[in-house]
C-alpha positions as CSV (number, residue, x, y, z in Angstrom):
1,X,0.0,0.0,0.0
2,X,1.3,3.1,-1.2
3,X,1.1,6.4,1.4
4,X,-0.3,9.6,-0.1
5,X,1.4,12.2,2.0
6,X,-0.7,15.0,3.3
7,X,-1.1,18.6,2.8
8,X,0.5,18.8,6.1
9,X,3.4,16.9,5.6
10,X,4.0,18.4,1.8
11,X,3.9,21.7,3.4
12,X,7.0,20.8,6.3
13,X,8.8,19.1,3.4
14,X,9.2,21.8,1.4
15,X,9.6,24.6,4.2
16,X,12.3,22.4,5.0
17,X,13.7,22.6,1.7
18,X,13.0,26.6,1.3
19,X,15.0,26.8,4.7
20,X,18.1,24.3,3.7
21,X,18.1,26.1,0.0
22,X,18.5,29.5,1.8
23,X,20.9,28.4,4.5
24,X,23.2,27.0,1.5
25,X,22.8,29.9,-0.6
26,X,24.0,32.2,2.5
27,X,27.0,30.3,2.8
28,X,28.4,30.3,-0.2
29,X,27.5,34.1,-0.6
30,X,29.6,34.7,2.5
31,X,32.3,32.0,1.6
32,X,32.8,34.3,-1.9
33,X,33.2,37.2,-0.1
34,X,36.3,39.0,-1.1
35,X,38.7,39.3,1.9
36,X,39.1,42.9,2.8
37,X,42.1,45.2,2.1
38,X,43.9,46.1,-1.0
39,X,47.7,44.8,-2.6
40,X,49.9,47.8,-1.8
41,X,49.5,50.4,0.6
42,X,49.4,53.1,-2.3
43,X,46.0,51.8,-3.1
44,X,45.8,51.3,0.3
45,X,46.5,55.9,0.8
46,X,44.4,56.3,-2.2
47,X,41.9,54.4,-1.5
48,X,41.3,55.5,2.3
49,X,41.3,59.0,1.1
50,X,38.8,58.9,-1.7
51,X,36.2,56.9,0.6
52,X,36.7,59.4,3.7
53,X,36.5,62.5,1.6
54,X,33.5,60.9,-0.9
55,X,31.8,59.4,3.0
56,X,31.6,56.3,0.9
57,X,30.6,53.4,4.3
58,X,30.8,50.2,1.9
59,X,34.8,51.6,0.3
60,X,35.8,52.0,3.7
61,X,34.2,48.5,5.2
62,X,36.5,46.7,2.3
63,X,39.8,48.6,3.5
64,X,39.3,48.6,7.6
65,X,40.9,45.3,9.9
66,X,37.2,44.6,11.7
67,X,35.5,41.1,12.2
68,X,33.6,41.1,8.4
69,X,30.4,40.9,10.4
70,X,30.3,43.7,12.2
71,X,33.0,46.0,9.6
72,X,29.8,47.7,7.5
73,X,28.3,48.8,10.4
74,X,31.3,50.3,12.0
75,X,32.2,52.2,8.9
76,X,28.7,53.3,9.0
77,X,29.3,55.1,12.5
78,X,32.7,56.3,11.2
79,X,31.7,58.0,8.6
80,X,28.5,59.5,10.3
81,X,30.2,61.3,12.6
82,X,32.5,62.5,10.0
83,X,29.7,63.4,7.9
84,X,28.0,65.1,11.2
85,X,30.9,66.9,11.8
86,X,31.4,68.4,8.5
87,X,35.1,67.0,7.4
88,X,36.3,67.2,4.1
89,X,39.8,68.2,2.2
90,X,40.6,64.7,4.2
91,X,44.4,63.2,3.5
92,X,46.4,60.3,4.9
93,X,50.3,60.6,5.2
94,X,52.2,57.3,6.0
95,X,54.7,56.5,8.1
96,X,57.8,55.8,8.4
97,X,57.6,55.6,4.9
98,X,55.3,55.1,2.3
99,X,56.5,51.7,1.1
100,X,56.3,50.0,4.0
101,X,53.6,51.9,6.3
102,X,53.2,50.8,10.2
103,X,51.1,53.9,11.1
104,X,49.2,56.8,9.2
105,X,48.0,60.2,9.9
106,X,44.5,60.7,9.0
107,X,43.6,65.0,9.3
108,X,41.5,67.3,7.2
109,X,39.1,69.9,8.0
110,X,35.7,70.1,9.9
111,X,32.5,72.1,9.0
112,X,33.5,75.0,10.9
113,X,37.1,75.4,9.9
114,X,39.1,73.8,12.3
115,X,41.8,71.5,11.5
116,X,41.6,68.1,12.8
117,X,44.4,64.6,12.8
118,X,44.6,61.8,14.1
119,X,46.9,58.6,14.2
120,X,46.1,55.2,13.0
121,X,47.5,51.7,12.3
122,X,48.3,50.2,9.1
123,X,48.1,46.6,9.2
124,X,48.9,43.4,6.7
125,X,47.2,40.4,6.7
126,X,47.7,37.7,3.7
127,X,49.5,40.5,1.9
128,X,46.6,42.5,2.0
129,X,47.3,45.9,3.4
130,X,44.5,47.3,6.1
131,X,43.8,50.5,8.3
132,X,43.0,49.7,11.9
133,X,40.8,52.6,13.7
134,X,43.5,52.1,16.8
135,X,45.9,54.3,17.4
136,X,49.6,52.7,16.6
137,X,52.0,51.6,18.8
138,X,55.1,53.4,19.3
């Protein structure tokens, strides 16, 4: 004798196949995932500048050393409270040098005129060159 299934049981089998579909689907999206950074810390100058000075949160999320989960939404807040403040003409020197970076100086101007800088840390990870929102070690 041959079981008919019912509408009940076609309805779990294929929510349960909607739900493993979108649970594989997910992964390989986030497995694909380019790994953040950039090859050479020229691109690495250029780029920071262009997406502080454009306030440009998804440029800056690919350039920053964060956890990938939470990186959008800290360049988000970053470049919220630069936009509240005003900043533009925004420029990043390296140093020691520029071909082998350990720390940069990030400064432009605000809204109302004022000048502002700040340090940061450059970091490499699988040859990918990264900023890291913490100031450098001496």
């Amino acid at each position: 004798m041959i079981d008919i299934p019912t509408r009940r049981t076609a309805t779990v089998a294929v929510a349960i196949a909607i739900a493993v579909t979108w649970v594989a689907v997910i992964t390989v999206l986030i497995a694909h995932q380019p790994d953040p950074g950039v090859d050479s810390p020229g691109q690495l100058r250029e780029d920071l500048t262009t997406a502080l000075n454009r306030h440009d949160v998804e440029a800056l999320s690919g350039l920053i050393d964060y956890p990938p989960a939470a990186a959008g939404d800290f360049a988000k807040s970053y470049i919220d409270a630069l936009t509240d403040r005003g900043a533009h003409d925004v420029t990043v020197k390296f140093a020691p040098d520029d071909l082998a970076p350990t720390s940069a100086t990030v400064s432009g101007k605000l809204g109302d005129g004022r000048s502002f800088g700040y340090p940061v840390a450059i970091a490499v990870k699988d040859k990918l060159w990264l900023v890291s929102f913490t100031p450098p070690l001496p």
